[in-house]
N, C-alpha and C positions, 0 to 999 in steps of 0.2 A: 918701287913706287915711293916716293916722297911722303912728308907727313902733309905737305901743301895739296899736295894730289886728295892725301885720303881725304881731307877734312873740304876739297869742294865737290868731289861725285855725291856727297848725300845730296847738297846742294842742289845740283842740276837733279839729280833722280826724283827731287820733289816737285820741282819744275814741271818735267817728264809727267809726271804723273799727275801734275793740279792740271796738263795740257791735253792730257789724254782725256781723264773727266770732263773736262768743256767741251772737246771734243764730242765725245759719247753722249752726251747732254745734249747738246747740237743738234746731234742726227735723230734724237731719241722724240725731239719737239719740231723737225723738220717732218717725219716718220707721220706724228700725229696730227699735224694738220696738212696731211696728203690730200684731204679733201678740198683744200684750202688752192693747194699747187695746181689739182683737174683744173679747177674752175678757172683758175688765172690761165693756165696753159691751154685749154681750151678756147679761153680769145685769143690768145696770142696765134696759138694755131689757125683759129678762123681767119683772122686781119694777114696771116703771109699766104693763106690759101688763094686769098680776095688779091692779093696786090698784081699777080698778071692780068687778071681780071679790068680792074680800074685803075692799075697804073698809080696807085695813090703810095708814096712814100709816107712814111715815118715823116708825122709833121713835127720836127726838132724845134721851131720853134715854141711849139707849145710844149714840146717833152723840157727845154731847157727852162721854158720860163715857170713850169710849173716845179722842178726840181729847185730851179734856185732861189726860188718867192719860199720855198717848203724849207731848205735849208738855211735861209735868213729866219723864217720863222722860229726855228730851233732855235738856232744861236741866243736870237733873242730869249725867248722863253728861256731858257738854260740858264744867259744871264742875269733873269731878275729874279731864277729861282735860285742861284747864288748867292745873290747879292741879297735875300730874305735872310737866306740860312747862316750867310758868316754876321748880318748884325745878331740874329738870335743867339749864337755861341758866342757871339764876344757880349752879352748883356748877361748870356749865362754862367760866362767866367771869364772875366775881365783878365784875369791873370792865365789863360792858357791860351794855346794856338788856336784862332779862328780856323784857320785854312786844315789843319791836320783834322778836325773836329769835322769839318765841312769834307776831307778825302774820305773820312770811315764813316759818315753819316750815306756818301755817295757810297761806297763799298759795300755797305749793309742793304739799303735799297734796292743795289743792281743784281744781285746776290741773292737774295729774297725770292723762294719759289720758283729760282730760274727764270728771274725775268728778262735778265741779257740773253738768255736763247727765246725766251719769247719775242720778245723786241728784233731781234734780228731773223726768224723766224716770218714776222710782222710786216719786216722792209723787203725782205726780199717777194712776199706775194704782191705785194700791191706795187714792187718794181716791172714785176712781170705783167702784170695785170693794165697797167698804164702804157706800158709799151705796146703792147699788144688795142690797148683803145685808143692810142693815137689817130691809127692807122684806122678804125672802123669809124670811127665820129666823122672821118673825112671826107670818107668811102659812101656816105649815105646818099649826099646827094648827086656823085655817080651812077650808084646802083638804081635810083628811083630820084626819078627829078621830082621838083616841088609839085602836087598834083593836089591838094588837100587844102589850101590857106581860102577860098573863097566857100566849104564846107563847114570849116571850123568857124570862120566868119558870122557863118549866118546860124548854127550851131548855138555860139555866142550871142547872140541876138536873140533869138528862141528860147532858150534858156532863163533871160532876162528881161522877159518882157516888153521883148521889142525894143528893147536899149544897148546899143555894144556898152561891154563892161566898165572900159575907161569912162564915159559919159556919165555912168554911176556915178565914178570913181572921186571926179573930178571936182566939186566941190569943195568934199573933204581934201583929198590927197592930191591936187592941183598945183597949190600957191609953189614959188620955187624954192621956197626952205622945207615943204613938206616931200619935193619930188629929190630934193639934196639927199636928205635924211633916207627917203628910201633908196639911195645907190649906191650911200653908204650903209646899209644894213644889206644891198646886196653884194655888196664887194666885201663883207664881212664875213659872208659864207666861205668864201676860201678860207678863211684863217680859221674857222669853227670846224671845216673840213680837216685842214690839215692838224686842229686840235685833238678831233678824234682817233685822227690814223695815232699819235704820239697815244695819247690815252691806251688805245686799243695794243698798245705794246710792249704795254707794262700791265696789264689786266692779269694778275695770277688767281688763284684758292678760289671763293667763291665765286669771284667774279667772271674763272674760266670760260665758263657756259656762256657769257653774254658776250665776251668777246668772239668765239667761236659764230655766235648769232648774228654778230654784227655784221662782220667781215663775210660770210655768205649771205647776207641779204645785199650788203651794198654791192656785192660783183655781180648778184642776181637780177639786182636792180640796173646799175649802170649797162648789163650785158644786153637782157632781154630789154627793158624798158630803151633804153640809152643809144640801144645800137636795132635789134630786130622790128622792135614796134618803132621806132623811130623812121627806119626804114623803110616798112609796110605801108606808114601815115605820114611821108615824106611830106615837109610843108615847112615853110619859111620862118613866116611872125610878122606879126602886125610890121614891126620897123621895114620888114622890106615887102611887102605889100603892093606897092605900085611896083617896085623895082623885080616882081616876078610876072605882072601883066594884067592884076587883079583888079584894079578901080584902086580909087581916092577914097576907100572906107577910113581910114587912118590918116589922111594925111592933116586932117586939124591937129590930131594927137602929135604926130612928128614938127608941124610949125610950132605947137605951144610946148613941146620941148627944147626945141631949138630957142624959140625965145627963152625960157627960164634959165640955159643956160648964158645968156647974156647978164644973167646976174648972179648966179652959184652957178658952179663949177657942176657937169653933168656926164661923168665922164662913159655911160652908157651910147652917149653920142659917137664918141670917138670908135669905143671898141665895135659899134656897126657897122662905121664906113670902112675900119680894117675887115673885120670877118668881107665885108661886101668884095672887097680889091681881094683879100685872096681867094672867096670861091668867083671871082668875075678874070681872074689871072692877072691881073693888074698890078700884082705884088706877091713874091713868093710868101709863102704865112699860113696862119690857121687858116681853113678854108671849110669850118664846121660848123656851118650854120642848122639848123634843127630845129625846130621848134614843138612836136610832138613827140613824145609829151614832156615837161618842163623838168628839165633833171635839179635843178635849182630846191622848186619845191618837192619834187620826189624825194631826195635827198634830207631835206632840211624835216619833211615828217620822219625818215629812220632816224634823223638825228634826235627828234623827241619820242619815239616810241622804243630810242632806244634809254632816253634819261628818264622814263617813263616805268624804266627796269630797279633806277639807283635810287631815288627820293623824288618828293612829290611838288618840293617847291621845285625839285632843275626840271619834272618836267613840263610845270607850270611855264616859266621861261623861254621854253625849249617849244612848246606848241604857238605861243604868242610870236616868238621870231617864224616861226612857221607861218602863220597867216599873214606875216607883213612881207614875208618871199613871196607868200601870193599875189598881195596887192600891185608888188612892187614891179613882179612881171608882168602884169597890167598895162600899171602906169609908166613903163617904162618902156614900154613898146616890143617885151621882148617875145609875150606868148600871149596867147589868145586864153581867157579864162579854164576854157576845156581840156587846155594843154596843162595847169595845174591839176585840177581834179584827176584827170588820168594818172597823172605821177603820182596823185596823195594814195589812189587806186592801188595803184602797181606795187608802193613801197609797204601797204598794209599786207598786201598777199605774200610780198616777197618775205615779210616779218615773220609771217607765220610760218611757212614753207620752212625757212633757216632755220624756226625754232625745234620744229620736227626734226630737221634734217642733223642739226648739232647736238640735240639729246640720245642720238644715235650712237656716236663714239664715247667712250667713256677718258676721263683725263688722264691726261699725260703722266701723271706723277699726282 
């Protein structure tokens, strides 16, 4: 054997061995959020049980469009948490490498408490878990046609003193820079959504426990709320309203949205008469229309009950964007009032439920 020989086996054997550690690490944090994998594997198993059933494929447009909107998201984020960190090391020392300073600042971080096996641990449940709710979002109004939108209607009316809730609404949150502004705080949800999957992936030491709470309340939420009571309370939303056989209770709401969008941009309009074409077959596509109960606002309350956990200004914040989901699915025609409240419902019980259920296992490490 060579002297070249002996002086690179250390070499690879250290290799060997930093590969095996990750490894072991890996499975050691895949291992502890087993309960993690049921609950995703669990939909997934339901949605391919259902598919001879309702014949409902894997809606890949929404699998694609939600992967690559979540993967631009990153990118971005990634780049402007770059582009922070190489000014701060080049102000902090003008004379050494930004970018080496900016690889072992990234080295240290990822490295930290195992958060790359957390992170990756992170993507692969909620890969399973979205695959598998492709297939059940779609499947709803197969399994149980719309049978609820003139209950919840009047529900709504009840509720309100004799007033459907937009009519409330409308004074305030009417004009079309107020109804702009709410489609833009709702199409914001996705990126505070896909904020928190990232968040929730880098969560280690004390924060284990919430991350553990989070991610079973939202699969519990999305699962039961999202798919079986959705199912159960099969029902449209104000926007398609006429277009299920119901009357003209809405249709001022839909002309005075159509009108404002003659002067801001309304882009709630658009994405109705898609969902409409593909559950009407008029165009392959999402075809997941739902409106009970509102995953929007279901969601956007875990998102505050879960910054409700970390400080008291994010969850200040964090409950304020929550009642403007509300409003916003309102006035936007996408859910009937009651269809909020049941998700704000669903996602407090779901809180609790996870919090029991996650105090259960003890940490990984």
């Amino acid at each position: 054997m060579s002297d070249s020989q002996i002086k690179v086996l250390p070499g690879r054997g250290n290799r060997l061995a930093r590969s095996g550690a990750f490894v072991s690490a890996l499975g050691r944090q895949l291992w502890h959020d087993r309960l993690l994998f049921l609950i995703a594997g669990l939909a997934l198993l339901t949605a391919h049980a259902l598919k001879p059933v309702v014949g409902i494929r894997p809606d890949m447009e929404l699998v694609q469009g939600f992967l690559g909107q979540t993967a631009l998201y990153c990118v971005l984020m990634l780049a402007i948490w770059m582009a922070v960190e190489l000014f701060r090391h080049a102000r902090r020392d003008p004379t050494g490498s930004p970018l080496r300073s900016l690889g072992a600042t990234l080295s240290r971080f990822s490295s930290r408490d195992g958060r790359i096996h957390v992170f990756a641990s992170t993507l692969a449940v909620f890969t399973i878990f979205a695959s598998g709710f492709s297939i059940l979002k779609s499947a709803i109004a197969v399994l149980k046609p719309f049978a609820f939108d003139r209950l919840f209607s009047e529900a709504d009316r009840w509720l309100h003193f004799g007033y459907l809730p937009h009519d409330v609404l409308m004074p305030a949150f009417g004009s079309p820079y107020a109804i702009l502004a709410m489609n833009v705080a709702y199409n914001v949800w996705f990126a505070v959504l896909v904020s928190y999957f990232l968040i929730c992936g880098v969560l280690t030491g004390r924060f284990a426990l919430l991350r553990r709470q989070y991610m079973i309340a939202f699969m519990v939420v999305w699962f039961v709320g999202g798919f079986l009571i959705a199912t159960g309370l099969s029902s449209a939303g104000p926007a398609f309203y006429a277009l299920v056989g119901e009357g003209d209770n809405y249709a001022g709401l839909m002309a005075h949205l159509k009108a404002a969008s003659e002067v801001v941009p309304v882009w709630a309009i658009n994405v109705q008469d898609t969902l409409w074409d593909g559950y009407s077959g008029e165009r392959y596509g999402s075809a997941g229309i739902s409106a009970m109960p509102s995953m929007h606002v279901a969601t956007a309350v875990l998102f505050a009950l879960a910054a409700s956990s970390i400080s008291k200004r994010f969850a200040i914040v964090m409950w304020v964007y929550a009642a403007i989901i509300q409003i916003g699915s309102v006035v936007l025609a996408w859910h009937y009032a009651v269809d909020g409240y049941a998700g704000a419902l669903i996602s407090v019980a779901a809180w609790k439920l996870a919090g029991k259920m996650a105090r259960q296992e003890t940490p990984a490490r």
